[in-house]
N, C-alpha and C positions, 0 to 999 in steps of 0.2 A: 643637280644643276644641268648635267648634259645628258641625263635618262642613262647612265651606264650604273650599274652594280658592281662596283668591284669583286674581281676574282682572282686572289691573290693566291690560289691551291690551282687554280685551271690548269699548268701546265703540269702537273704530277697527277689530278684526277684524269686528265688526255691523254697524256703519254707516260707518264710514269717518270720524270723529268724529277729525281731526286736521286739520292744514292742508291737505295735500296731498287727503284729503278732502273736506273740504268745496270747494274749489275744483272740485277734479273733477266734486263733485254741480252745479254751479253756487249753489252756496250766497252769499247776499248781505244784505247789513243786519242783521246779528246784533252788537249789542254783551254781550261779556261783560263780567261786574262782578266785581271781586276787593273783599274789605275785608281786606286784608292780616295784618291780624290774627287770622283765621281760618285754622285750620289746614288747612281744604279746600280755603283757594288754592293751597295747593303743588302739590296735581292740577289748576289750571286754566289758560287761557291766560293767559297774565304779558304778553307783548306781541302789537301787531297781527299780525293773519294774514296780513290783504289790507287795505290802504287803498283801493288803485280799486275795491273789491266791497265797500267798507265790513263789511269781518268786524272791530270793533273791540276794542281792550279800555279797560278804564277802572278803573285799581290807585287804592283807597284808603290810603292809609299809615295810617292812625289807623283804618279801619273794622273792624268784624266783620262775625259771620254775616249777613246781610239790612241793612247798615246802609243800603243805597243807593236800599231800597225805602220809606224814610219809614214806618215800620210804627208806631211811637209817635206817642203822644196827648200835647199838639199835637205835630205835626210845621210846621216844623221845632223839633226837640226842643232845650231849654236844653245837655243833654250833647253835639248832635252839633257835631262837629270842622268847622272849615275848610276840611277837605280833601273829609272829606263830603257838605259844603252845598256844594261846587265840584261835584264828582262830579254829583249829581241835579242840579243846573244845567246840566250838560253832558249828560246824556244826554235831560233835556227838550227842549234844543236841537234835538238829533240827532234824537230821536224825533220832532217839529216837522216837521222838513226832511222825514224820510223820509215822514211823511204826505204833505206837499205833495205829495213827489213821487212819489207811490204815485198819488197823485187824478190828479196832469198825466198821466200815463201813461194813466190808465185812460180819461181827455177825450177824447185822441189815439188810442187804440186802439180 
């Protein structure tokens, strides 16, 4: 109908965009966000990749499209779920850490 062919492999035949992928690029400290309730997580990672390479995921049961990026006025918003406000707590955390240790690193090298 619109002349395209779907290419549901494109991004792992391009760049290697799967686990075995990314591990091999040395890919590390990537958290993916699902809000489960969005239909685009069915194409994304559902669980971790790699926990020692910190490739994480972080599934919202209650969320939608962008629920995990606080994008509403206030955030945190009266509508967002428990699982949400866990979620962005969690990946502050993590984000946290990985600065630290992104800074130690750079001290030391």
């Amino acid at each position: 109908r619109f002349g395209v062919t779907p290419s549901p492999r494109e991004l792992v035949s391009a760049w290697g965009f799967d686990r075995e992928g990314l591990l091999a690029q040395g890919a590390s400290r990537i958290l993916f966000t699902n809000g489960l309730n969005d239909g685009w997580s069915a194409g994304g990672f559902l669980t971790n990749l790699s926990v020692e390479r910190d490739l994480l995921v972080l599934n919202m049961e209650n969320g939608a499209h962008h629920s995990e990026l606080g994008h509403s006025r206030p955030c945190p918003s009266p509508g967002d779920t428990p699982d949400v406000l866990a979620a962005r707590a969690q990946a502050a955390t993590l984000l946290e850490r990985w600065r630290r240790e992104v800074k130690a690193e750079s001290a030391g090298g």
